[in-house]
MARSE-717302 format. One record per atom (N, C-alpha, C): residue in three letters; chain; z negated, y, x. Coordinates in nm, 2 decimals, always signed. Layout:
[ala; A; [Z; Y; X]]
...
END
This chain:
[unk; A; [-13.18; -21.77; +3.31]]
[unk; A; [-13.12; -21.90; +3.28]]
[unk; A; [-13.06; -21.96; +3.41]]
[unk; A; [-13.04; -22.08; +3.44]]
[unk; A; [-13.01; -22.15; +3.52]]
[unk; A; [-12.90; -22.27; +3.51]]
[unk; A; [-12.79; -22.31; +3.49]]
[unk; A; [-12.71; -22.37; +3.50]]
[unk; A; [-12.70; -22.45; +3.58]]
[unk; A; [-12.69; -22.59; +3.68]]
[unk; A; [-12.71; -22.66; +3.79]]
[unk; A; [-12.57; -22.74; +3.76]]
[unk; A; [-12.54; -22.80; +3.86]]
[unk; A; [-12.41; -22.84; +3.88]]
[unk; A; [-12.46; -23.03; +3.80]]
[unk; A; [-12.55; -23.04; +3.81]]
[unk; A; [-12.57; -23.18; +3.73]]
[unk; A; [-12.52; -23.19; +3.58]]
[unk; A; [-12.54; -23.06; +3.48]]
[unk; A; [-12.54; -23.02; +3.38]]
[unk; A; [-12.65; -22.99; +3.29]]
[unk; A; [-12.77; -22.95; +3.36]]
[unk; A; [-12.90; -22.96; +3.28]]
[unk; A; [-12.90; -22.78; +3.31]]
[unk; A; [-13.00; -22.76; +3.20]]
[unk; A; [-13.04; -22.59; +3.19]]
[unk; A; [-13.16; -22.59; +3.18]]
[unk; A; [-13.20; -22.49; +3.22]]
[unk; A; [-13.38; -22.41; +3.24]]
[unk; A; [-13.31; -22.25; +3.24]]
[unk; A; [-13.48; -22.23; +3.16]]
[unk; A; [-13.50; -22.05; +3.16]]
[unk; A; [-13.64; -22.05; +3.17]]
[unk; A; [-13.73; -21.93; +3.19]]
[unk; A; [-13.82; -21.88; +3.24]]
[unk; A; [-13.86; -21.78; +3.11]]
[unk; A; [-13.99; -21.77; +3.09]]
[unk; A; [-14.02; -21.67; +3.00]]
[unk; A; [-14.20; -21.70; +3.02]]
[unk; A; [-14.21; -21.58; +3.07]]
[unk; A; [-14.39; -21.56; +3.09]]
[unk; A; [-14.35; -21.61; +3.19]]
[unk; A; [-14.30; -21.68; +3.26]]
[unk; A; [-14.35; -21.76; +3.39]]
[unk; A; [-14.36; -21.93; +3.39]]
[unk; A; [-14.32; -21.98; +3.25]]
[unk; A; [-14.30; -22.11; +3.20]]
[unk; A; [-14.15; -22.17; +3.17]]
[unk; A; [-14.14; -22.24; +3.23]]
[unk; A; [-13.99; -22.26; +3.26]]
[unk; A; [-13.97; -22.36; +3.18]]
[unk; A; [-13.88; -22.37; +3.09]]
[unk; A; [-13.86; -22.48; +2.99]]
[unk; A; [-13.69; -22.48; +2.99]]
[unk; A; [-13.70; -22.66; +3.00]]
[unk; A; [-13.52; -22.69; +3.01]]
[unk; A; [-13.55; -22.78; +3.14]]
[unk; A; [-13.46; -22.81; +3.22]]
[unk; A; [-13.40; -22.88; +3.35]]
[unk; A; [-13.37; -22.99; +3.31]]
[unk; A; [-13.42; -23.13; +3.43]]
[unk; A; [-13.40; -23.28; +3.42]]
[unk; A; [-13.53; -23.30; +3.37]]
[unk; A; [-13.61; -23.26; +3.35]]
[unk; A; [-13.78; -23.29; +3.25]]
[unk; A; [-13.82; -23.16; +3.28]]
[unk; A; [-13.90; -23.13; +3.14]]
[unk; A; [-14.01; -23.04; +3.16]]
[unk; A; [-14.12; -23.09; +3.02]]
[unk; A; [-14.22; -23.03; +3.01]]
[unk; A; [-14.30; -23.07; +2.88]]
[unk; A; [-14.29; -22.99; +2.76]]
[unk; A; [-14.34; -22.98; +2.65]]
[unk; A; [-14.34; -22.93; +2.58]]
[unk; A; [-14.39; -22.97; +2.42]]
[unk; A; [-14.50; -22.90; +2.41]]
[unk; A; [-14.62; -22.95; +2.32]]
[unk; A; [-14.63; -23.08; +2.34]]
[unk; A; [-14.69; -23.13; +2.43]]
[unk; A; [-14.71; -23.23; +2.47]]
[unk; A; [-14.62; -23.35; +2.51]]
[unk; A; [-14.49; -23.34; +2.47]]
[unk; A; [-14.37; -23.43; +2.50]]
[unk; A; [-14.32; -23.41; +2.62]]
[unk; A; [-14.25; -23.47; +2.67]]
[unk; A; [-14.13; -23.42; +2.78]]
[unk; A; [-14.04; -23.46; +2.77]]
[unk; A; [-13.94; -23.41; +2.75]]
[unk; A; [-13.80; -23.37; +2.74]]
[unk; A; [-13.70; -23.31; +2.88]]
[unk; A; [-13.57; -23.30; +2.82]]
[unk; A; [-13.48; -23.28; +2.88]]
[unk; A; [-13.41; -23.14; +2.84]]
[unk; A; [-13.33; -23.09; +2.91]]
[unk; A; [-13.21; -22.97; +2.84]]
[unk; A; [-13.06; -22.97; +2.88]]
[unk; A; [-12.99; -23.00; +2.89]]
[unk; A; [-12.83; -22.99; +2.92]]
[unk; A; [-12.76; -22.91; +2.87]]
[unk; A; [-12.68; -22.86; +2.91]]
[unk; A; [-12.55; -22.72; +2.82]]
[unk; A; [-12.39; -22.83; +2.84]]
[unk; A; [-12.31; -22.77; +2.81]]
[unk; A; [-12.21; -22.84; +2.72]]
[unk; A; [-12.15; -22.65; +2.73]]
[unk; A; [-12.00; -22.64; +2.79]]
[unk; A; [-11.95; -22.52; +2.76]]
[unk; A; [-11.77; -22.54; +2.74]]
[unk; A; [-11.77; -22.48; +2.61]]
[unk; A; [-11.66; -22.44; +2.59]]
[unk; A; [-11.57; -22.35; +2.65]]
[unk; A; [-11.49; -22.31; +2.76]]
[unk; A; [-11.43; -22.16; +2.80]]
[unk; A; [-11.32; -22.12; +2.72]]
[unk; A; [-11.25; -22.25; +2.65]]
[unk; A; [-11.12; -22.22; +2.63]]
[unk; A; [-11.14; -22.12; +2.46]]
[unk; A; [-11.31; -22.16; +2.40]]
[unk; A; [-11.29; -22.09; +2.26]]
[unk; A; [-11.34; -21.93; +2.35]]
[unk; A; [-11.29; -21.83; +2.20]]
[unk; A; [-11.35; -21.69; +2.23]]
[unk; A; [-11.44; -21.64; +2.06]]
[unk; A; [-11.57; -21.58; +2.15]]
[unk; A; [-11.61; -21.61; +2.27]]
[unk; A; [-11.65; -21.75; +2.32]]
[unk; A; [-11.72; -21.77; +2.45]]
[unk; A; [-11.69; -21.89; +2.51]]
[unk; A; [-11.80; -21.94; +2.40]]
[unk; A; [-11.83; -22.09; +2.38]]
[unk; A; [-11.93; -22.20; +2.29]]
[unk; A; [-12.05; -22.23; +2.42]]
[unk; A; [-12.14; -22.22; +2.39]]
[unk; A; [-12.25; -22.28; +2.51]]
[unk; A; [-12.34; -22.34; +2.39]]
[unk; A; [-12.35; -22.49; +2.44]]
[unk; A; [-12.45; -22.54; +2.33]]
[unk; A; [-12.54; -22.63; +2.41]]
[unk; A; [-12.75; -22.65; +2.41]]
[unk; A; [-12.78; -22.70; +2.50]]
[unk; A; [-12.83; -22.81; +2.41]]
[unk; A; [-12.82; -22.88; +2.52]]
[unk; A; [-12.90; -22.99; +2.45]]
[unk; A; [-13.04; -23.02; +2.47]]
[unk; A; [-13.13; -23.05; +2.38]]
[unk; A; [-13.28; -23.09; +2.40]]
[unk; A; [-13.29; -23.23; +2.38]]
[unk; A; [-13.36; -23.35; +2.46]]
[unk; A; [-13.38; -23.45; +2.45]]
[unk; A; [-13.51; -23.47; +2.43]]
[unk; A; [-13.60; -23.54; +2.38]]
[unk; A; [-13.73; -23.56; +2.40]]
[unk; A; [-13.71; -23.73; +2.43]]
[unk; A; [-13.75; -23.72; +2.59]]
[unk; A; [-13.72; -23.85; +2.68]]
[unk; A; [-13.80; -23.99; +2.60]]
[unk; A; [-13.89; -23.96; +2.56]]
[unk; A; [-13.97; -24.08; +2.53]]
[unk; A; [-13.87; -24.13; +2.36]]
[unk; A; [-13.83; -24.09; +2.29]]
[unk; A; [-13.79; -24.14; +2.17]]
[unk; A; [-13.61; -24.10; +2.17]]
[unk; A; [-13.56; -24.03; +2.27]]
[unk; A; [-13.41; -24.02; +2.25]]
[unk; A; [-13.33; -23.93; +2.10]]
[unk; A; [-13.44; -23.84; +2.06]]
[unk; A; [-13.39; -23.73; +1.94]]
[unk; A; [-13.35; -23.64; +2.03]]
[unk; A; [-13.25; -23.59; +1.95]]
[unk; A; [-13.18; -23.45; +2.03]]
[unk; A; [-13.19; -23.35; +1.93]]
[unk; A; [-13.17; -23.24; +1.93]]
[unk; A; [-13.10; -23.16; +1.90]]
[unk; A; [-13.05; -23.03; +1.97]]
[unk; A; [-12.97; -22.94; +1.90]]
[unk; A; [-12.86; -22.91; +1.96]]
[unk; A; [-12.89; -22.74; +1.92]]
[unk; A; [-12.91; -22.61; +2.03]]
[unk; A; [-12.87; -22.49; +2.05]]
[unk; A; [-12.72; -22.45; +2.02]]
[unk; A; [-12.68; -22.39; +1.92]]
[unk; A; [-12.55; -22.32; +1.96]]
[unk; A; [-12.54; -22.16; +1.96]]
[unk; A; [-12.44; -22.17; +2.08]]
[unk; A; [-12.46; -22.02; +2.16]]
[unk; A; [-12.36; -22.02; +2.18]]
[unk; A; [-12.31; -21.85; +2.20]]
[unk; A; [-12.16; -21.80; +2.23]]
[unk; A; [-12.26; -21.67; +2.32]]
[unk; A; [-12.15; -21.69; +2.43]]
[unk; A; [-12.16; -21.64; +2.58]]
[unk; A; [-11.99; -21.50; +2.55]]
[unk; A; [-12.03; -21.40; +2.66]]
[unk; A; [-11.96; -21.32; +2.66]]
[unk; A; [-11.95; -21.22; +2.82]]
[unk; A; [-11.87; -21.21; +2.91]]
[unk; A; [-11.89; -21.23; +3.07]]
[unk; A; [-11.82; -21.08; +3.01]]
[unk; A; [-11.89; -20.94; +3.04]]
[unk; A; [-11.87; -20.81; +3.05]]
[unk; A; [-11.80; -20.78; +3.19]]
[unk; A; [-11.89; -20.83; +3.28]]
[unk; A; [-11.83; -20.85; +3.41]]
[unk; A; [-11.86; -20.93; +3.46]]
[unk; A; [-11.81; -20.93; +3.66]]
[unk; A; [-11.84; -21.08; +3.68]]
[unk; A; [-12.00; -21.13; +3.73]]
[unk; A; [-12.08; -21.02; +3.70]]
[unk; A; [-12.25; -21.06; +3.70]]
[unk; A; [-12.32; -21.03; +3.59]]
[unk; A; [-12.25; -21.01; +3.44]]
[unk; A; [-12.28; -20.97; +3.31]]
[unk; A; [-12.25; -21.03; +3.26]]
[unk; A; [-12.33; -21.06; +3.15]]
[unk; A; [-12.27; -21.14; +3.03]]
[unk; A; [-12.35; -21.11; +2.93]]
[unk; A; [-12.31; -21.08; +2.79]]
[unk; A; [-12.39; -21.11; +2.65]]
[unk; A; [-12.39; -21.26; +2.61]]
[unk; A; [-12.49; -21.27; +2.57]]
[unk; A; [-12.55; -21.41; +2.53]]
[unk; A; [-12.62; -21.43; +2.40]]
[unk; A; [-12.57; -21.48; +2.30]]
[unk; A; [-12.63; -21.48; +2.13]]
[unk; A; [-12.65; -21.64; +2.09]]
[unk; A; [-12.77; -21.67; +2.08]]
[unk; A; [-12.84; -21.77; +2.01]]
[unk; A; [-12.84; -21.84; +1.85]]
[unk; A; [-12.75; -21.93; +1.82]]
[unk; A; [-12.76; -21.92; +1.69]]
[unk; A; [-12.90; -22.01; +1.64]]
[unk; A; [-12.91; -22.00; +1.51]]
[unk; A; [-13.05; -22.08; +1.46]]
[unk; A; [-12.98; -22.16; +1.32]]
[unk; A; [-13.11; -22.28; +1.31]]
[unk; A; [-13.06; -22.37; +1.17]]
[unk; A; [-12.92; -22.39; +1.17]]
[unk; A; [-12.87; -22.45; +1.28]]
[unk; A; [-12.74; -22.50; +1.29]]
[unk; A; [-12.63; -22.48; +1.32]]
[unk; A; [-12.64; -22.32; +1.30]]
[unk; A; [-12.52; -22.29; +1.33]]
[unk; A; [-12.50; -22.16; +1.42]]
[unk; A; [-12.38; -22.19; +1.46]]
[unk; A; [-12.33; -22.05; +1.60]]
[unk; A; [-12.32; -21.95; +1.52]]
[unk; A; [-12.32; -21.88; +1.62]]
[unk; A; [-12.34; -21.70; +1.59]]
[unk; A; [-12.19; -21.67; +1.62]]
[unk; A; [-12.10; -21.62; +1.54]]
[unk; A; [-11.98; -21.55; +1.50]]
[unk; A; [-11.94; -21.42; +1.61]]
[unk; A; [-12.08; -21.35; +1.62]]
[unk; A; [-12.05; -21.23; +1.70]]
[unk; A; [-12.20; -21.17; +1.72]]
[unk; A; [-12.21; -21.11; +1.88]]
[unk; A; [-12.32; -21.02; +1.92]]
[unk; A; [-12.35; -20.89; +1.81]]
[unk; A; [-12.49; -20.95; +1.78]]
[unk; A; [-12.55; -20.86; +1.76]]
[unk; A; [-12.72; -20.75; +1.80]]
[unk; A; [-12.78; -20.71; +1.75]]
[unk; A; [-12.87; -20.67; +1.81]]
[unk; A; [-13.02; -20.75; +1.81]]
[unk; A; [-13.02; -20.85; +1.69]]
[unk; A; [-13.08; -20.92; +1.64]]
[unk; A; [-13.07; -21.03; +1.73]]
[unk; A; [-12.96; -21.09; +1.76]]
[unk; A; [-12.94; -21.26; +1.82]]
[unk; A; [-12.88; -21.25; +1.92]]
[unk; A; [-12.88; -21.11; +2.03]]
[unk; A; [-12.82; -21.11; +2.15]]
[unk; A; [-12.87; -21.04; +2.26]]
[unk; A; [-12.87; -21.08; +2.36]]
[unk; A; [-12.92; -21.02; +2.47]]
[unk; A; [-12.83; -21.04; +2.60]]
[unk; A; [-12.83; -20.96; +2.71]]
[unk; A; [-12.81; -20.94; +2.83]]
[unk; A; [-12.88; -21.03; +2.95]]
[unk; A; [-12.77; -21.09; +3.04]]
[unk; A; [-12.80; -21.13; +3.11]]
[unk; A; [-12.72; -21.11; +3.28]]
[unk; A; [-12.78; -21.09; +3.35]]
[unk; A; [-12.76; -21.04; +3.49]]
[unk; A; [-12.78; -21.19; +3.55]]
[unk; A; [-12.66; -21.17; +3.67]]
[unk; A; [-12.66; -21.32; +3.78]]
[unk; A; [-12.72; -21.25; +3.89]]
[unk; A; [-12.83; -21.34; +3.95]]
[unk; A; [-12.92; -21.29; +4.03]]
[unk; A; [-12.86; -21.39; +4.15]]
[unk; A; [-12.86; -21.29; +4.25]]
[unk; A; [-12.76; -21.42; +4.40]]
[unk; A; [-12.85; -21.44; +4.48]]
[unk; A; [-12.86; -21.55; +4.55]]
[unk; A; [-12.97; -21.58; +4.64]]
[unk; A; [-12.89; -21.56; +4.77]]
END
């Protein structure tokens, strides 16, 4: 995952990067942006999806968890709603890679 100081997000999976300031997707192109809470626990990460040509969004909600300071657990909620707490099912690991 990728975070940019503009506020747009991308991740990678296979080698297809979906998210930034455009990317495509099933034929559309769209947008992604995140939105972070620090002050809730755990922290709120919600992204946003735009599809550029018609202006529908909708909205990722995610709660982030920093184990250390290049760690974090990261849980994806679905159909609306955030996820309460990591589990094995809706959570994964994520490493900061430093250039």
């Amino acid at each position: 995952m990728v975070f940019d100081a503009e506020g747009y997000a991308s991740f990678e999976i296979k080698g297809q990067v979906f998210g930034g300031k455009e990317f495509t997707i099933q034929g559309k192109k769209g947008s992604m942006m995140y939105e972070i809470n620090n002050t809730a626990k755990p922290i709120e990460v919600d992204f946003i999806v735009t599809q550029l040509e018609s202006g529908a969004q909708k909205r990722m909600l995610c709660i982030a968890k920093f184990t250390d300071t290049d760690n974090m657990r990261f849980a994806m909620g679905f159909n609306n709603s955030r996820p309460t707490e990591f589990t094995e099912l809706n959570a994964i690991r994520l490493k900061r890679e430093k250039e």
